[in-house]
C-alpha positions as a Markdown table, in Angstrom:
| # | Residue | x | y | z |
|---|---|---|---|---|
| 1 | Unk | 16.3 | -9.1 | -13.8 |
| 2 | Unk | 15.6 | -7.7 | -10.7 |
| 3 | Unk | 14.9 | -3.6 | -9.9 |
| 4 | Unk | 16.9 | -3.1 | -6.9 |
| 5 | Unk | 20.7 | -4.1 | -6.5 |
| 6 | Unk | 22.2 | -7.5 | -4.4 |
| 7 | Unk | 23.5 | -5.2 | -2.0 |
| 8 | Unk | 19.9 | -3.3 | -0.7 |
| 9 | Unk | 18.6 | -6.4 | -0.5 |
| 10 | Unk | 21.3 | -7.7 | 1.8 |
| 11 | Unk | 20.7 | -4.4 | 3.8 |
| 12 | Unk | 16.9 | -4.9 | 3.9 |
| 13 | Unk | 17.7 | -8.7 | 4.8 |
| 14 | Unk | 20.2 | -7.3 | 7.8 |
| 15 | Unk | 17.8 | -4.6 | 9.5 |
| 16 | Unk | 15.1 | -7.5 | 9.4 |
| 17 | Unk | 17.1 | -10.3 | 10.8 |
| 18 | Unk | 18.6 | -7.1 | 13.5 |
| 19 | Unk | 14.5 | -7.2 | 14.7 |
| 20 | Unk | 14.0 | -10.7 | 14.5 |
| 21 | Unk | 17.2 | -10.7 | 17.0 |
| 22 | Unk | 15.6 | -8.1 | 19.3 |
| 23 | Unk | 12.1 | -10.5 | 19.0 |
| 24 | Unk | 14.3 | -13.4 | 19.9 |
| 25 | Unk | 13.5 | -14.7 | 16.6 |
| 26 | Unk | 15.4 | -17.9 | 14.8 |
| 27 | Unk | 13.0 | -18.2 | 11.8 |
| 28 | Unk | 10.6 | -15.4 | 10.3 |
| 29 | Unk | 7.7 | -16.9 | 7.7 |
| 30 | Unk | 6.6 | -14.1 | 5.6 |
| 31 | Unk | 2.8 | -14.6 | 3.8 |
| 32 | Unk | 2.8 | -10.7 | 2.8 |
| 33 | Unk | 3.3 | -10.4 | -1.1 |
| 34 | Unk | 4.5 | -7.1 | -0.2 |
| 35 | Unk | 7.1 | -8.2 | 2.5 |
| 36 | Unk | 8.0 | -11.2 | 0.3 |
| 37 | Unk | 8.9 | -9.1 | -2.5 |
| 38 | Unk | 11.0 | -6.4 | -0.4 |
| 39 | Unk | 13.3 | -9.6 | 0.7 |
| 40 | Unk | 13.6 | -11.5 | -2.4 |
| 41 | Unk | 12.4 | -9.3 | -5.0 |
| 42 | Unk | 9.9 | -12.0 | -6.0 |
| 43 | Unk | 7.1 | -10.5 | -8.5 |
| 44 | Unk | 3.8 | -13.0 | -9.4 |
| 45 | Unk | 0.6 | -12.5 | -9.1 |
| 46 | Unk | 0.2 | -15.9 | -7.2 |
| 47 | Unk | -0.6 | -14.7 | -4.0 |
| 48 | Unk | -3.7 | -16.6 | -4.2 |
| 49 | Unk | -2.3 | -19.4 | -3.7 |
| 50 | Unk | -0.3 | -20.2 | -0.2 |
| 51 | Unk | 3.4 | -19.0 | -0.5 |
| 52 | Unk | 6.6 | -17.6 | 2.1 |
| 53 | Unk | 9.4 | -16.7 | 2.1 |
| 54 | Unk | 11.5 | -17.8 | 5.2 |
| 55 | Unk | 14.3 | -15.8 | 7.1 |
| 56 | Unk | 16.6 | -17.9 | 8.9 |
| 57 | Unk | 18.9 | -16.1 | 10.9 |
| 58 | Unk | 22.3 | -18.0 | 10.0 |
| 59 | Unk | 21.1 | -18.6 | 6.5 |
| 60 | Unk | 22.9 | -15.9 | 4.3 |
| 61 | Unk | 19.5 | -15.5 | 2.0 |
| 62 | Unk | 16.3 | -16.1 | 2.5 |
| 63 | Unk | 13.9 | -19.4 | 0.9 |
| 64 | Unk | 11.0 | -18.6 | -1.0 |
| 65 | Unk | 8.5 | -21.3 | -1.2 |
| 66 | Unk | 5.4 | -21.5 | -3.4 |
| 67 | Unk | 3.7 | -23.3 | -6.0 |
| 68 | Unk | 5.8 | -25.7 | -8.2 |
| 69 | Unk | 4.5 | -24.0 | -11.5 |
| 70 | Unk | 5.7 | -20.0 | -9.8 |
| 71 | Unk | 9.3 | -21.6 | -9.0 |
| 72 | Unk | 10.5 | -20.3 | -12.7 |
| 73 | Unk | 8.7 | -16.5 | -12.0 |
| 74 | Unk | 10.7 | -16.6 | -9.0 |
| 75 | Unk | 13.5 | -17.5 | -10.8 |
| 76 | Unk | 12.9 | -14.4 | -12.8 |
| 77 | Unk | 12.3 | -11.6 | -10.4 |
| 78 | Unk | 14.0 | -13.1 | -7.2 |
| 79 | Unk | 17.7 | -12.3 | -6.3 |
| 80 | Unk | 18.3 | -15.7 | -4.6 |
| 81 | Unk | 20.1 | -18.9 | -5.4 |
| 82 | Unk | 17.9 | -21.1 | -7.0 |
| 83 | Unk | 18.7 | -24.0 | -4.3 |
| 84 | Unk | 16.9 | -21.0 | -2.1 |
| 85 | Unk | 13.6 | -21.5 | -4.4 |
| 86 | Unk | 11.5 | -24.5 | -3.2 |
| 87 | Unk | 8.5 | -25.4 | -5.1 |
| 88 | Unk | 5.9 | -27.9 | -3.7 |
| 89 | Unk | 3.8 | -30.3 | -6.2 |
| 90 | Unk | 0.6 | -29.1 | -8.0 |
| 91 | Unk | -1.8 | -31.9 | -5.8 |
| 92 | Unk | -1.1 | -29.8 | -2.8 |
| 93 | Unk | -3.5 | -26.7 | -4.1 |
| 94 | Unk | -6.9 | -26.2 | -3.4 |
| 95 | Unk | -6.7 | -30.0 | -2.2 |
| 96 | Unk | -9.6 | -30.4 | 0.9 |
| 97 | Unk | -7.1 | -33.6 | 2.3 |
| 98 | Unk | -3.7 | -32.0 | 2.1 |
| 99 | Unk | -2.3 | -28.4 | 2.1 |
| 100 | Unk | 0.9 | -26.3 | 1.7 |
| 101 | Unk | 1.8 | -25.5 | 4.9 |
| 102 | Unk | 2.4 | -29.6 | 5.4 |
| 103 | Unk | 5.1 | -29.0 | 2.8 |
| 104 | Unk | 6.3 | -26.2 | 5.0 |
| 105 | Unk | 6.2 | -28.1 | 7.6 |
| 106 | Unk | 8.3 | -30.9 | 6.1 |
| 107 | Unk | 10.7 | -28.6 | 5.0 |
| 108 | Unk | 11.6 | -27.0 | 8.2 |
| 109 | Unk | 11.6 | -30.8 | 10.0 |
| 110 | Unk | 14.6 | -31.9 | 7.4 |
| 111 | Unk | 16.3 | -29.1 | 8.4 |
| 112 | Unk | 15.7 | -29.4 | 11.8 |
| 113 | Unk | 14.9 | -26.3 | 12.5 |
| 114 | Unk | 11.2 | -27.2 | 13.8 |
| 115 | Unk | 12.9 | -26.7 | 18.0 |
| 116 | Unk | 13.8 | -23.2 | 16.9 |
| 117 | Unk | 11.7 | -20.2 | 17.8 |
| 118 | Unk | 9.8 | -19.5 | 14.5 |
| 119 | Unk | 7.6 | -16.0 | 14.1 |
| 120 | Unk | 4.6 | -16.1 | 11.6 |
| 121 | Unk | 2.6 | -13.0 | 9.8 |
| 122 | Unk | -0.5 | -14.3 | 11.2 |
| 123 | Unk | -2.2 | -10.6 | 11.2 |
| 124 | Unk | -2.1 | -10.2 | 7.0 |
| 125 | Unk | -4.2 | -10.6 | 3.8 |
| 126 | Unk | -2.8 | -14.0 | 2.8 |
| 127 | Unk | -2.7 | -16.0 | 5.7 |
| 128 | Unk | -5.8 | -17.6 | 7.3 |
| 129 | Unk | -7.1 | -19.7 | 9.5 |
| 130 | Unk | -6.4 | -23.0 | 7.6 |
| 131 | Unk | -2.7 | -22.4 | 7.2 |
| 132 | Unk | -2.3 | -21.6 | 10.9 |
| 133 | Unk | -4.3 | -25.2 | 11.8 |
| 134 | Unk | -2.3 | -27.1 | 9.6 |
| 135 | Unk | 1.0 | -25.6 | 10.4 |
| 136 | Unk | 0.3 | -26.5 | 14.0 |
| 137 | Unk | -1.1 | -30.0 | 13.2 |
| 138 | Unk | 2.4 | -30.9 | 11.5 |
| 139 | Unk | 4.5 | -29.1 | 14.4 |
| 140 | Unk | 2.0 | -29.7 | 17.8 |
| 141 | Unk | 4.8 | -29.0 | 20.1 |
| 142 | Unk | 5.2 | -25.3 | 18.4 |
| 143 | Unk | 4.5 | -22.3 | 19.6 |
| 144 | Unk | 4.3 | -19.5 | 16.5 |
| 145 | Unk | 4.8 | -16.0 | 17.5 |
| 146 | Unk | 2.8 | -13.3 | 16.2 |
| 147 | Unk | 5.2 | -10.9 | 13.8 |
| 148 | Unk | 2.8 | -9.5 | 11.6 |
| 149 | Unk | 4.5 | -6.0 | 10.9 |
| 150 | Unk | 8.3 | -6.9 | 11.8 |
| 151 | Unk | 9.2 | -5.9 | 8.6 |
| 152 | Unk | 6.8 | -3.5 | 7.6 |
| 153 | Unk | 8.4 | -1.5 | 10.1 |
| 154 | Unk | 11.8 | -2.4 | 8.6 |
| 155 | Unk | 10.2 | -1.1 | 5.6 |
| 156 | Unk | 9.0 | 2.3 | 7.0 |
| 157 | Unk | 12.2 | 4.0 | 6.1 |
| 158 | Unk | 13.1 | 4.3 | 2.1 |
| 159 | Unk | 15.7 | 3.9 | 0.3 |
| 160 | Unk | 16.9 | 6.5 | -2.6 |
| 161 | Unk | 15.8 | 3.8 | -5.2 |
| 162 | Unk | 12.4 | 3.5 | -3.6 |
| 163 | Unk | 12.0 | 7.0 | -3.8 |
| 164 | Unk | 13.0 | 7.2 | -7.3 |
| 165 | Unk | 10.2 | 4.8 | -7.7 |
| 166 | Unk | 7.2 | 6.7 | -5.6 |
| 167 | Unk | 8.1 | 10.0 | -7.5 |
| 168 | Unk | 7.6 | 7.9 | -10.8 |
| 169 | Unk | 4.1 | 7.0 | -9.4 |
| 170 | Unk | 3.5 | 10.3 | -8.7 |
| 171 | Unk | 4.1 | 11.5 | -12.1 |
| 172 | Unk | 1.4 | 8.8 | -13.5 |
| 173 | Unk | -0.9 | 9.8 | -10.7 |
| 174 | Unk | -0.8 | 13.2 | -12.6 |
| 175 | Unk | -1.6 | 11.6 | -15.8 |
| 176 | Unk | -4.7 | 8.9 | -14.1 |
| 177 | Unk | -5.8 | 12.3 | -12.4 |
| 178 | Unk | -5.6 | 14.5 | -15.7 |
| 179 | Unk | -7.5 | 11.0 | -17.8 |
| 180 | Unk | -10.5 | 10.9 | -15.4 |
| 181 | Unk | -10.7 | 15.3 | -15.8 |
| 182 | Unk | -10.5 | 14.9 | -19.5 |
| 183 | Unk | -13.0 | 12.1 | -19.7 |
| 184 | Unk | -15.9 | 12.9 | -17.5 |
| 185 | Unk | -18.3 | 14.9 | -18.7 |
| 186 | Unk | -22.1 | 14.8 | -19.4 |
| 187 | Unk | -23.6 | 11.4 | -21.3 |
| 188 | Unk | -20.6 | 9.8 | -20.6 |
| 189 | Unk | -20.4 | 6.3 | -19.1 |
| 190 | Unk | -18.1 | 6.5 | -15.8 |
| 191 | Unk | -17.0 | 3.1 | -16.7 |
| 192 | Unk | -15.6 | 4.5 | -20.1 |
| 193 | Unk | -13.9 | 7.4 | -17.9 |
| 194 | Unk | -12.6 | 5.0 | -15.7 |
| 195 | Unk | -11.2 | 3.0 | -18.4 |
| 196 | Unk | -9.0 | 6.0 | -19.7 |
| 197 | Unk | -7.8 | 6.4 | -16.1 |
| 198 | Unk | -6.9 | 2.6 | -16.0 |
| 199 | Unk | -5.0 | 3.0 | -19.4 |
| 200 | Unk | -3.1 | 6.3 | -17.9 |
| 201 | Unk | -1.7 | 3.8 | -15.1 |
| 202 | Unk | -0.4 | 1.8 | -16.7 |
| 203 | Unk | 1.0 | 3.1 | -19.5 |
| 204 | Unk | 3.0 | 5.8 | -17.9 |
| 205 | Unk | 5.0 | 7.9 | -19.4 |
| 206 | Unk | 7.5 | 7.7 | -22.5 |
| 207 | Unk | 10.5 | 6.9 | -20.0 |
| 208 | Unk | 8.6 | 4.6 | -18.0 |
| 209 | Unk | 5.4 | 2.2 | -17.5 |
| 210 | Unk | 3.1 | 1.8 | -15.0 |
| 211 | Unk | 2.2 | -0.8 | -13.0 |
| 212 | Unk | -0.8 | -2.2 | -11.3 |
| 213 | Unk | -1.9 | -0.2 | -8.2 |
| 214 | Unk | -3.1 | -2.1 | -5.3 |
| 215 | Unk | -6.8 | -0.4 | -5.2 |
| 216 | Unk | -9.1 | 0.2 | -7.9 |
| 217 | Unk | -9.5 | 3.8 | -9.2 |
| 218 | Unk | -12.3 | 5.0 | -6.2 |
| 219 | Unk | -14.9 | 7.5 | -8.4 |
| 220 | Unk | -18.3 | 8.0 | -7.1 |
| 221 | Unk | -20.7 | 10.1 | -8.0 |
| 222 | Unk | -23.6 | 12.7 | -6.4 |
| 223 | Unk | -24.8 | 11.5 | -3.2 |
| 224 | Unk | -22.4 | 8.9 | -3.1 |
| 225 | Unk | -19.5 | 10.7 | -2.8 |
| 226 | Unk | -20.8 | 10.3 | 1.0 |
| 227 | Unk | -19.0 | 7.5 | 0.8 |
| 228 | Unk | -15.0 | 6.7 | 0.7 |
| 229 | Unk | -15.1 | 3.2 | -1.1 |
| 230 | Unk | -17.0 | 3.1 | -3.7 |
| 231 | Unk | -16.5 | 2.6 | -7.6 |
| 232 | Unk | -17.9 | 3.5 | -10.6 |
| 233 | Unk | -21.0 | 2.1 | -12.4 |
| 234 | Unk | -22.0 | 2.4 | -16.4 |
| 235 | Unk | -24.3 | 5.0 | -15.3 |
| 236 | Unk | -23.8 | 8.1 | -17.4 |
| 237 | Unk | -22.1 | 11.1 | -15.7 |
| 238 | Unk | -24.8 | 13.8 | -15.7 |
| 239 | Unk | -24.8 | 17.8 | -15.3 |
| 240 | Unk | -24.3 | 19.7 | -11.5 |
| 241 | Unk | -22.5 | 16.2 | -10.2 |
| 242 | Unk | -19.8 | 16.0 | -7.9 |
| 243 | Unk | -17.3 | 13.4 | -8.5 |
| 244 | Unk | -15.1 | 12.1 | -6.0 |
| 245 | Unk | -12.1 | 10.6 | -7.1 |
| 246 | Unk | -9.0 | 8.7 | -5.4 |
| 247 | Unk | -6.7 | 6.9 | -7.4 |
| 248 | Unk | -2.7 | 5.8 | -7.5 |
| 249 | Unk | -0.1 | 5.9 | -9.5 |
| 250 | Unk | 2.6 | 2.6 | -9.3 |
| 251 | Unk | 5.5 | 1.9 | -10.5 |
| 252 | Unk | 7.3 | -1.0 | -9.6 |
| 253 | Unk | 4.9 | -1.8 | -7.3 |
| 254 | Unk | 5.3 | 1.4 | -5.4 |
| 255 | Unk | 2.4 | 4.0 | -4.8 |
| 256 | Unk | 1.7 | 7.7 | -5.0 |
| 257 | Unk | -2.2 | 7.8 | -4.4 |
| 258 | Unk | -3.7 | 11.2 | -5.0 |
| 259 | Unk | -7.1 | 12.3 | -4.5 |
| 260 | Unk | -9.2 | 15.4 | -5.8 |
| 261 | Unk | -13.2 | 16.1 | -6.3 |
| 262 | Unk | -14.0 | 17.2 | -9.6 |
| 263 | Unk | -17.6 | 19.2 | -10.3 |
| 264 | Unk | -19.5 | 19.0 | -13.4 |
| 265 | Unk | -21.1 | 22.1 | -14.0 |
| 266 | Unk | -20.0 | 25.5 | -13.8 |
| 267 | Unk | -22.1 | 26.5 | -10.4 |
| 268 | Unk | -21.1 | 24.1 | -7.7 |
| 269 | Unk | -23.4 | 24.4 | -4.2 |
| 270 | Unk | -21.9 | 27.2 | -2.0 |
| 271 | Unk | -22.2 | 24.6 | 0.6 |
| 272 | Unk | -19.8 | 22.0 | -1.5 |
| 273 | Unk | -17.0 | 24.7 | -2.3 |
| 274 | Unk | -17.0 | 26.1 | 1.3 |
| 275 | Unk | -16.2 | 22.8 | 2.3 |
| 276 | Unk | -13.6 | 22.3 | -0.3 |
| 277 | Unk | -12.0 | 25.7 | 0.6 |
| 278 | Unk | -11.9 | 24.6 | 4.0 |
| 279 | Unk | -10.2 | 21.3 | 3.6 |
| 280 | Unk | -7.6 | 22.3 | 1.2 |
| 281 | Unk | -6.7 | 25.2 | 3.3 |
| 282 | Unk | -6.7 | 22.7 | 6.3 |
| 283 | Unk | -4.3 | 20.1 | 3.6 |
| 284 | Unk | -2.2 | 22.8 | 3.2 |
| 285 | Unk | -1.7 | 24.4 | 6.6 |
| 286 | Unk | -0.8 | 20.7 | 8.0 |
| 287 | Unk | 1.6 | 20.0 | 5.3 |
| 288 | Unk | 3.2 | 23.1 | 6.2 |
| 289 | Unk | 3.7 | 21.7 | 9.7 |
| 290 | Unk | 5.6 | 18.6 | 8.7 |
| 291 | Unk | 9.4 | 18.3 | 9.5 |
| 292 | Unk | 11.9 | 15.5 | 11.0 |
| 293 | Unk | 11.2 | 15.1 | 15.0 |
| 294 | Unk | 7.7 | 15.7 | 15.1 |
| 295 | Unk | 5.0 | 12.8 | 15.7 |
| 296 | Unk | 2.3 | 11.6 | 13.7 |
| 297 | Unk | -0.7 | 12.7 | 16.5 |
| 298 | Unk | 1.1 | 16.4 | 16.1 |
| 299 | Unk | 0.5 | 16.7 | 12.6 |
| 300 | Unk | -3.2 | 15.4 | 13.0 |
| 301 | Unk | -3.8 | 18.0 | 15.6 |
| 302 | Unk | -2.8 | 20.7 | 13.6 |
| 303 | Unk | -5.5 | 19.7 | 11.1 |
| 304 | Unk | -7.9 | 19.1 | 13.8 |
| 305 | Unk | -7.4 | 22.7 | 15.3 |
| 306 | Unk | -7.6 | 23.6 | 11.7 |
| 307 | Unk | -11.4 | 22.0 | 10.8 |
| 308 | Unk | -12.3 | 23.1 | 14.5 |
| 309 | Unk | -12.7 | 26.9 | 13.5 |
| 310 | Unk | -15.7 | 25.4 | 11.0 |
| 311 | Unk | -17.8 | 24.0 | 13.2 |
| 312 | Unk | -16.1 | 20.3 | 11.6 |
| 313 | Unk | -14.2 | 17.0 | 13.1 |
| 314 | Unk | -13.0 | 14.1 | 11.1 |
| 315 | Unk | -13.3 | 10.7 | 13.5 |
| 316 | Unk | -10.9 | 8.2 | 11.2 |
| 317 | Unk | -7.2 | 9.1 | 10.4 |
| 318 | Unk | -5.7 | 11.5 | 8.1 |
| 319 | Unk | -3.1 | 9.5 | 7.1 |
| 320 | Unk | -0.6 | 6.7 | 6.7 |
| 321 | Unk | 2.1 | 5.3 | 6.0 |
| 322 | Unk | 2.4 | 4.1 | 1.9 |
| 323 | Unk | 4.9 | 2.6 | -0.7 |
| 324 | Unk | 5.5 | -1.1 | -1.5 |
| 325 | Unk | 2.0 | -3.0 | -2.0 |
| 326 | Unk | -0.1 | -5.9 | -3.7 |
| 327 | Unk | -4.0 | -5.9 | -4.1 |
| 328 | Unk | -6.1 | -5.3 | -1.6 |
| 329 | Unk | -4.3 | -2.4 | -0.1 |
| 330 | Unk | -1.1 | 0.6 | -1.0 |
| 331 | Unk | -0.9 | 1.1 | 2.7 |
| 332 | Unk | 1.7 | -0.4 | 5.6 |
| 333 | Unk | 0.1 | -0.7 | 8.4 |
| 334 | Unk | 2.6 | 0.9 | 10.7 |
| 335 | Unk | 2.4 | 4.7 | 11.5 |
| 336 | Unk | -1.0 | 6.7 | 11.0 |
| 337 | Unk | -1.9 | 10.5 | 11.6 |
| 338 | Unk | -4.2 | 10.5 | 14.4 |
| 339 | Unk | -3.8 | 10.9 | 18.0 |
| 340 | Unk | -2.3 | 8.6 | 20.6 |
| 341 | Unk | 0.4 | 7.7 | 17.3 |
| 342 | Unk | 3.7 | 9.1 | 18.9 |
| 343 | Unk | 5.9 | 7.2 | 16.5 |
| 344 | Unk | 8.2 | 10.1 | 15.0 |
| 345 | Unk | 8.8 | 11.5 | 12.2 |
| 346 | Unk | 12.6 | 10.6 | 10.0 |
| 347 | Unk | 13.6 | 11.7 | 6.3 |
| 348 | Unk | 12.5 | 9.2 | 3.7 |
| 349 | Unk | 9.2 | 8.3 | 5.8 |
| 350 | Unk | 6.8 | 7.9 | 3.3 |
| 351 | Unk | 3.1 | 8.7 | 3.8 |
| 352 | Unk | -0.8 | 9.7 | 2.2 |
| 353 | Unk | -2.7 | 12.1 | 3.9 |
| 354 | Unk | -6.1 | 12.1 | 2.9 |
| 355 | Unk | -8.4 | 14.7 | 3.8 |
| 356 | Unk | -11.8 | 13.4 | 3.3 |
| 357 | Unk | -14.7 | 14.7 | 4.5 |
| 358 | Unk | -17.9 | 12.3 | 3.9 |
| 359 | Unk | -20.9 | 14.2 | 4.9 |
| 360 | Unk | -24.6 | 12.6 | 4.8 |
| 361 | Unk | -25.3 | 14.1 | 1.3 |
| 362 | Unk | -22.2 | 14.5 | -0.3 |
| 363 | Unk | -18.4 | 14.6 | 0.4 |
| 364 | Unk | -15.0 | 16.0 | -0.8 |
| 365 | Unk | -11.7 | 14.4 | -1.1 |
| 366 | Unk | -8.1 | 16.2 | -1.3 |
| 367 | Unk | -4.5 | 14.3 | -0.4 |
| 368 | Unk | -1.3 | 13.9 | -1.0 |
| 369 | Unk | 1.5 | 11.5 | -0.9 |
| 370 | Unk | 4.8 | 12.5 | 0.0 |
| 371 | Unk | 7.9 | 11.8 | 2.0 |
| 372 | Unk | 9.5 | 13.7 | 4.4 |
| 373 | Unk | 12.5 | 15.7 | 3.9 |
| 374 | Unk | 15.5 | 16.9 | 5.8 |
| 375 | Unk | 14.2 | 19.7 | 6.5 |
| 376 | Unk | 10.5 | 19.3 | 5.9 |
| 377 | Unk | 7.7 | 17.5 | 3.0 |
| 378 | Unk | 8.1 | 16.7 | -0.5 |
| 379 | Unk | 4.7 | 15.8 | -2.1 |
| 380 | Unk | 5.4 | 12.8 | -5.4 |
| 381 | Unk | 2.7 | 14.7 | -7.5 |
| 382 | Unk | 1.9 | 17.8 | -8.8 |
| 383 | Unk | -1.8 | 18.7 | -9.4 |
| 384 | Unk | -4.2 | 21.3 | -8.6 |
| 385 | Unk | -5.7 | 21.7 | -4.4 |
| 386 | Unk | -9.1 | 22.9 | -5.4 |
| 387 | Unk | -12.6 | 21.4 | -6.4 |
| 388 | Unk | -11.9 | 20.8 | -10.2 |
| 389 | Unk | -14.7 | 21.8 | -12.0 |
| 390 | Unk | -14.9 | 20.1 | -15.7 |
């Protein structure tokens, strides 16, 4: 049973076979779970082994491909005829004298579609170096074109559905966030706090259940709240700690990240709550600035201008574009706050801005995910912008 109806993913399929056109594309092969699943619907958690799905321009529906034994989940979750799911023999995986992509191969030479100009994702997670080599060993006379976000751009606008879907995330980001402030507090493992905020996840809520987000729940602690990527240990939490933490609701595979820092102790260093005052005056005054037309580099320099008055800058982004995503990352890789991004700003652009400030002793996180409006921003969570204190 598939999530989305036959007829969005025939619009989704038009829009990207409209780009391939303007590429002067024939043949697309897709290696992003993500982009796989917004054309086909297909759901596994396979992805570790070599999979597509291939857009051919006359074709009225794309062809996944993948391992034999995933040919029945795709069967499951995909839209697609099933003469349009091709599975290739077990002997091919993890095989040192044979591979995959020789099956690909074969299957676009009985087709004959080897002389047509063919793009590849050759910038993503799940394609490396091997499948390129053995994809041009079969086909020497090819020349693969680079496509690597052709349809994450396609993707950059949402539909009502997807929406539907990112708000739902939001509402169990609220319920991760409210999990890790209920469970942290002095003596207590931060493992045993982050496993409350994994059960929040993905149990949802009594209408719906959560799903597995793309990133780990991010919760360091003291001096390492420095840092944006970092865990959790089994260390216990102790007393005057900050705790930095950045996690994501998902639903259907759609994401509402949400970030906060949370204090433990009742007298939090003037130095950490200046800085928090600051940045979530700074989150609020950009959001404020959002609205249809604008670019991306004009909402980071409002937040620039903003830290500027403190004496503060921010080198890396404050944001990008979110929604749709398999492990090891929510985001699209398209449009990002920070300047020399003129890419402008339409209703139902989806985004996380992420004010994090990571000083050399200690840090503070506040965001937001939200899409924008007609008229303006609509955030998918609702939580306190403020240093929690617990």
């Amino acid at each position: 049973m598939n999530i989305f109806s036959k007829a969005e993913f025939e619009q989704r399929l038009m829009h990207t076979k409209a780009s391939m056109e303007k590429h002067g594309l024939e043949i697309l092969l897709l290696a992003d779970p993500a982009n796989m699943n917004y054309l086909t619907g297909y759901d596994g958690w396979s992805f570790y082994t070599p999979q597509l799905v291939a857009v051919v321009l006359d074709e009225a529906e794309p062809y996944w491909i993948g391992r034999g034994m995933d040919a029945n989940g795709a069967k499951h979750t995909c839209y697609l005829a099933e003469d349009h799911i091709i599975g290739y023999p077990d002997n091919l995986v993890q095989t040192a004298d044979n591979h995959p992509m020789r099956f690909v191969a074969d299957f676009l030479k009985r087709r004959r579609w080897e002389q047509r100009s063919i793009g590849l994702e050759k910038d993503v997670y799940y394609f490396n170096a091997r499948w390129l080599e053995e994809l041009q060993l079969a086909l020497p006379n090819k020349d693969f074109l680079d496509c690597s976000l052709l349809v994450n751009w396609v993707r950059s606008i949402k539909s009502e559905t997807e929406i539907k879907y990112m708000m739902r995330a939001g509402k169990i980001a609220e319920l991760a966030m409210q999990a890790a402030v209920d469970n942290i507090s002095p003596g207590v493992r931060e493992c045993d706090a982050v496993a409350e905020v994994y059960r929040a996840q993905i149990r949802g809520t009594r209408e719906f259940g959560g799903d597995y987000p793309a990133i780990v729940p991010m919760m360091p602690t003291g001096e390492k709240t420095s840092a944006p990527h970092l865990t959790w240990t089994d260390e216990p939490y102790k007393d005057e700690q900050a705790v930095n933490l950045e996690l994501s609701g998902c639903c259907h595979r759609y994401h509402s990240p949400l970030a906060r820092t949370a204090y433990i102790g009742k007298n939090p260093p003037r130095q950490l709550q200046t800085l928090a005052d600051n940045v979530v005056d700074g989150l609020n005054v950009t959001l404020e600035s959002i609205k249809p037309g604008i670019t991306c580099e004009e909402v980071e320099l409002v937040w620039r201008k903003h830290i500027a008055r403190f004496g503060l800058e921010k080198e890396s982004r404050i944001g990008y574009s979110l929604g749709l995503n398999y492990p090891p990352d929510w985001g699209e890789h398209t449009m990002s706050l920070r300047p020399g991004d003129r890419t402008v700003l339409q209703p139902n652009m989806t985004f996380h801005m992420i004010l994090g400030m990571w000083l050399d002793d200690g840090g503070f996180e506040c965001s937001e995910s939200f899409r924008i409006t007609e008229t303006g921003y609509q955030t998918f969570a609702d939580f306190p912008r403020k240093l929690l204190q617990i």
